[in-house]
Residue, then its C-alpha position, 0 to 999 in steps of 0.5 A: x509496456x510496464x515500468x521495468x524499474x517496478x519489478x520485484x527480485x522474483x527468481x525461477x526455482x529448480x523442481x528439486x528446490x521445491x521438493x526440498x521445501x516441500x519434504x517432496x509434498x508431505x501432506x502434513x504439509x498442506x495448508x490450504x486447496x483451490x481451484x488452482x491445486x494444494x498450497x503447501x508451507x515450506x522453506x526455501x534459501x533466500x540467499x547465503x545461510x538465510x531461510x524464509x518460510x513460503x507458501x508454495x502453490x502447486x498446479x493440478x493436472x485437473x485443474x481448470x486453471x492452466x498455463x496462462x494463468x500461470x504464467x499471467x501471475x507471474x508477469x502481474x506480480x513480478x511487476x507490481x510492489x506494494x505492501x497491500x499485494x501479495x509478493x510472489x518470490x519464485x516460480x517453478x516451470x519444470x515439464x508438467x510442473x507449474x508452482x508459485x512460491x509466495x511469501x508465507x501469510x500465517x493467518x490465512x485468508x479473511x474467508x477463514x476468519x470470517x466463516x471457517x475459523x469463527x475468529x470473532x474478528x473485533x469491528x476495528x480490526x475488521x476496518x483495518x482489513x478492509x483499508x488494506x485491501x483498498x490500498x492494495x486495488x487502489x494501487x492496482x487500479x491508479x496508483x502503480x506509476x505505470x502506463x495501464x492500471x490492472x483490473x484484479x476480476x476476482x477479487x474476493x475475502x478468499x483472496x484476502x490474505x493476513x499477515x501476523x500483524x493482521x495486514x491485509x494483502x490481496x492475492x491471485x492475480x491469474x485472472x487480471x487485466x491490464x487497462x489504460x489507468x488514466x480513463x475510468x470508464x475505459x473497459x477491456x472486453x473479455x469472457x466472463x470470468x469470475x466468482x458467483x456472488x462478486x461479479x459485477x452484473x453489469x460485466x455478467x451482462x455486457x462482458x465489459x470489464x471495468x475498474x468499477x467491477x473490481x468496485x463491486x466485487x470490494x462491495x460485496x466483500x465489505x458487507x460479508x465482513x459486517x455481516x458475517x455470511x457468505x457472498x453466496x448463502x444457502x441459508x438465504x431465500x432462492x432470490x437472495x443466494x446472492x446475498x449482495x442484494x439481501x443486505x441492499x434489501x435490508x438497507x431500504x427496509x431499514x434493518x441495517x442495524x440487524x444484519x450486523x454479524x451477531x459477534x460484533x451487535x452493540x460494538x459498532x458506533x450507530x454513525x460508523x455503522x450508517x456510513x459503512x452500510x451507505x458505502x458498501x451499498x454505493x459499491x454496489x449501484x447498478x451504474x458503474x459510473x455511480x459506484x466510487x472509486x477504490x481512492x475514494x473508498x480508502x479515503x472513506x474507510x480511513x474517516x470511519x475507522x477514525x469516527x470508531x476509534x474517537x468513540x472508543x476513546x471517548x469511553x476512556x477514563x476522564x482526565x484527557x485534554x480534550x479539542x471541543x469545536x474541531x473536526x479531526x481531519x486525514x489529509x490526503x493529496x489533492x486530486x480529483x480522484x481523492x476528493x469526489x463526492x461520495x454522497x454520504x449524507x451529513x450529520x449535525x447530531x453526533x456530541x464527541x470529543x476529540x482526544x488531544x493526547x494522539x493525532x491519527x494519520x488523517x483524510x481529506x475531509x468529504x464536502x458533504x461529509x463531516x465525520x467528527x463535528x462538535x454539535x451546536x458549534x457556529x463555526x462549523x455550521x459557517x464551513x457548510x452554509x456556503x454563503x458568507x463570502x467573507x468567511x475565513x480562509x481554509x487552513x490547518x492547525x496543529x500539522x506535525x511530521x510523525x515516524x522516525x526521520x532516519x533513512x529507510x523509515x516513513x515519516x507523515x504529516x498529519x493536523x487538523x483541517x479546520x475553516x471549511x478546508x476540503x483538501x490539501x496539496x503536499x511537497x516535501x522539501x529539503x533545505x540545503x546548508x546555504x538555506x536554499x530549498x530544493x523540492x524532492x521529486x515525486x514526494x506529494x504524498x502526506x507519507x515520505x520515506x526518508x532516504x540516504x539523500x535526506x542525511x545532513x539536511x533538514x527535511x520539511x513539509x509544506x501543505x496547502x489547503x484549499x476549500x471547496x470553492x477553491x480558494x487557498x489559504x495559507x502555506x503552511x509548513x513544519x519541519x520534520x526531526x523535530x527541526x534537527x538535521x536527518x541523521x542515521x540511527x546509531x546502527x546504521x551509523x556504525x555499519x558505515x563507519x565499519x565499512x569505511x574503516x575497513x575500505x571494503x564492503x560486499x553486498x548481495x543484491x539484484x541488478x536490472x538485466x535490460x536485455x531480458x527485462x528480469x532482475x538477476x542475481x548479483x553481487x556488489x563489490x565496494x572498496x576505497x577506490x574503485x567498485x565491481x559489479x559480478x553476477x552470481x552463479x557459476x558462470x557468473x562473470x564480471x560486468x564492470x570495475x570502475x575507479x570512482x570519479x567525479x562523475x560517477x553517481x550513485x542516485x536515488x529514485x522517489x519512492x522505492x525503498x529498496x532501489x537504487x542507481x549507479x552512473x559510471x563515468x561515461x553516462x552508463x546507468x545501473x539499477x540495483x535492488x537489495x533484498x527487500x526481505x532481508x531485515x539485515x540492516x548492514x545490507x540495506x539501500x541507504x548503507x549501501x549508498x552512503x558508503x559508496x558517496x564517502x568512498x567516492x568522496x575520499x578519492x576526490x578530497x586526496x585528489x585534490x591535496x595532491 
């Protein structure tokens, strides 16, 4: 069964809701058509006097689609939360009626960009797209913290879609799989379902869906971004309609360089281009087993989008201190998974300079791929000859913590790799006032969001590297906040004080139902003393009032910004979620708790003076 901690706030909409958002199907309204029906923009309440603009998918009567793909993208995305997927807000079920209301992308599909709008996307933004939607199948695929992964099996540029900012979230999940995430080369047998021009040959053919086909599928759309055609291109010859296996053609021919897509010609650097075309292509072997993983093809994406932008850089004006004889590293967790071997060959050729003024987030470096190397340098060829014995140890240099270190915000390690270091393990620690340390559950990521229990304590990372032999070199370590204590930003702080003042506070937010397994919606009451839990509605009642005492705790889970857990006095817990739409700071998480722990704590102080 999936985590039921993991699910999203997604309610179920009233057919007259819909209507109302909808101007009843205005058709000025429609903003996008597909095998499932129209797609309509609209706006819908999100809670008291606050509206959000949605897309609103309402099912045909003629579709193909039906019921259980309806209700398949219900049950995916009400259990799945990442930044790279699509969040589903609601859904209407209302007789003949089935519409699902996600939140509103404003432009539109990586398809339409790429062939429809003649966008002329730049190749570094199209690098970032490609990231992004990496992370999100990368996280379908392994990175959940579930018991089965998720096999997407239609992955595709339409289901690609851009936020304002440009940030890729994948979407349309009606025809995913659950598989057991801990063995790769588990399949699901299924009917073949899919898109022509992404499906994996090897699913076509066996009807063995695998994590791998999903690969494919993200093969494909990387040489559609570089090329600028269609996954199926009549303009092509009848064997290549299918233009996965032209541009794998045009790879052995070694025309590479001249299927770029004609608006980008001249703007990629040659390297980044080798790379990106070796990538794509791996994603496409005909044995699964050779393809990469959607963690390795993060990681790689991540090192090419740095070669590009160390090559932009390099063409700005002089006068920039420079590192010369350093490789520019992004470094990720150790895990077997991260570190494969992508077979992208290693090249000793490239003169470019690493500009000092900017660290990017970085990833581990490929054993057999260096992505920024100094020509000439001795030191570098001694991390590739494998054969002095007594050679430096890996280490890091330059590790730094990065973001704001309030709570709520992302902070990130990031450094330079340097003596042969491949890989690198992360623990996030807090040192305590009596300056003992106490390692943060979880926190194994180079990326770590500050939270409530981080304020008042200094906040460090700790990085081990390690080299392809495996051996370790020094711990290194780096506090965060500048070796300051974590403290809230001056609004949040008066948020708190605020609410501490008036001794009361109220919050709108969602509470974990365990006997249905569904996010409902409830209301938070908090006072001096004591603190109420209501369910909303008309018939909403009151589900616990409980004075504060010393053993009630109010408890913070790793890596979910928006949740968080109440223990009453008798052992009960609780899970809340606040709203992760809402950008009302007064209402986030971290307000919430730290407000809750001065109230809890006044009651226990004037327990004791009295």
């Amino acid at each position: 069964m999936l985590s039921s901690r993991l699910l999203q706030p997604c309610r179920q909409l009233t057919f007259y809701e819909i209507q109302l958002a909808t101007e009843n199907f205005d058709e000025s309204l429609v903003i996008g058509r597909g095998g499932f029906g129209k797609v309509y923009k609209g706006t819908i309440n999100i809670g008291a006097n606050v509206k959000s603009t949605v897309a609103i998918k309402r099912l045909d009567s003629t579709s193909n689609q039906g019921a259980s793909e309806f209700w398949a993208e219900v049950k995916m995305l009400s259990k799945l939360r990442h930044c790279n997927l699509v969040s589903l807000i609601g859904y209407c079920n209302d007789g003949q009626e089935m519409i699902l209301v996600y939140e509103y992308m404003p432009l539109g599909t990586l398809e339409d960009h790429l062939h429809t709008r003649l966008s002329c996307i730049t190749w570094v933004k199209r690098l970032k797209i490609c990231i992004g939607a990496a992370r999100g199948l990368d996280y379908l695929h392994t990175g959940t913290g579930i018991e089965h992964g998720v096999i997407h099996r239609d992955f595709k540029s339409s289901n690609i879609l851009l936020h304002d900012s440009w940030e890729a979230k994948i979407s349309d999940f009606g025809l995913s799989k659950v598989s057991p995430r801990n063995q790769p080369s588990t399949y699901v047998n299924t009917l073949v379902k899919g898109t022509f021009g992404y499906l994996d040959p090897n699913y076509f053919q066996t009807g063995r869906l695998t994590r791998k086909s999903d690969v494919y599928a993200f093969g494909v759309v990387l040489f559609e971004v570089l090329c600028g055609k269609r996954a199926v291109d009549s303009t092509l010859d009848e064997e290549h309609m299918g233009f996965a296996s032209w541009a794998q053609d045009s790879i052995k021919m070694g025309r590479l360089k001249q299927i770029v897509d004609c608006n980008m010609r001249g703007t990629i650097s040659s390297k980044c281009l080798r790379n990106f075309g070796q990538l794509a292509n791996r994603c496409l072997h005909s044995d699964p087993k050779q393809r990469p993983t959607m963690a390795q093809v993060v990681v790689s994406l991540e090192s090419i989008l740095a070669l590009q932008e160390t090559v932009y850089s390099a063409l700005r004006p002089s006068g920039m201190p420079i590192f010369g004889r350093k490789l520019l590293k992004f470094i990720l967790p150790f895990n077997r998974e991260n570190s494969g071997y992508l077979g992208l060959e290693r090249d000793n050729s490239v003169k470019e300079v690493i500009n000092n003024h900017r660290l990017p987030s970085i990833v581990e470096e490929q054993p057999s791929f260096s992505y920024l190397e100094a020509d000439n340098s001795k030191e570098n060829d001694s991390v590739w000859a494998g054969d002095d014995i007594n050679k430096s140890l890996p280490s890091i240099e330059g590790l730094q913590v990065s973001g704001e270190a309030i709570p709520g915000h992302e902070i990130q390690a990031c450094g330079y790799a340097v003596n042969g270091t491949t890989c690198c393990a992360f623990r996030w620690v807090r040192q305590l006032q009596d300056g003992s340390i106490s390692y943060i559950e979880g926190a194994t990521n180079p990326v770590y969001i500050v939270t409530a229990d981080d304020v008042d304590r200094y906040i460090a990372v700790e990085v081990q590297p390690t080299d392809g032999r495996y051996r370790m070199g020094k711990l290194v370590k780096y506090f965060a906040n500048e070796g300051q204590k974590i403290t809230c930003d001056p609004i949040m702080l008066g948020e708190i004080q605020k609410n501490f003042n008036l001794g009361r506070a109220k919050f709108n937010l969602s509470l974990w139902k365990s006997s249905s397994e569904i996010w409902v919606p409830a209301t938070l009451e908090i006072k001096s003393s004591s603190y109420k839990i209501k369910l909303n509605g008309p018939n909403g009642s009151i589900i616990y009032n409980e004075k504060y005492t010393p053993n009630t705790v109010i408890s913070l889970p790793t890596e979910k910004q928006f949740e968080f857990s109440i223990i009453d006095s008798e052992g009960f817990v609780r899970y809340m979620q606040t709203d992760y739409t809402s950008t009302d700071i007064n209402c986030s998480r971290d307000v919430i708790v730290l407000t809750m722990r001065l109230f809890k704590q006044r009651v226990i102080d004037n327990k004791r003076r009295a």
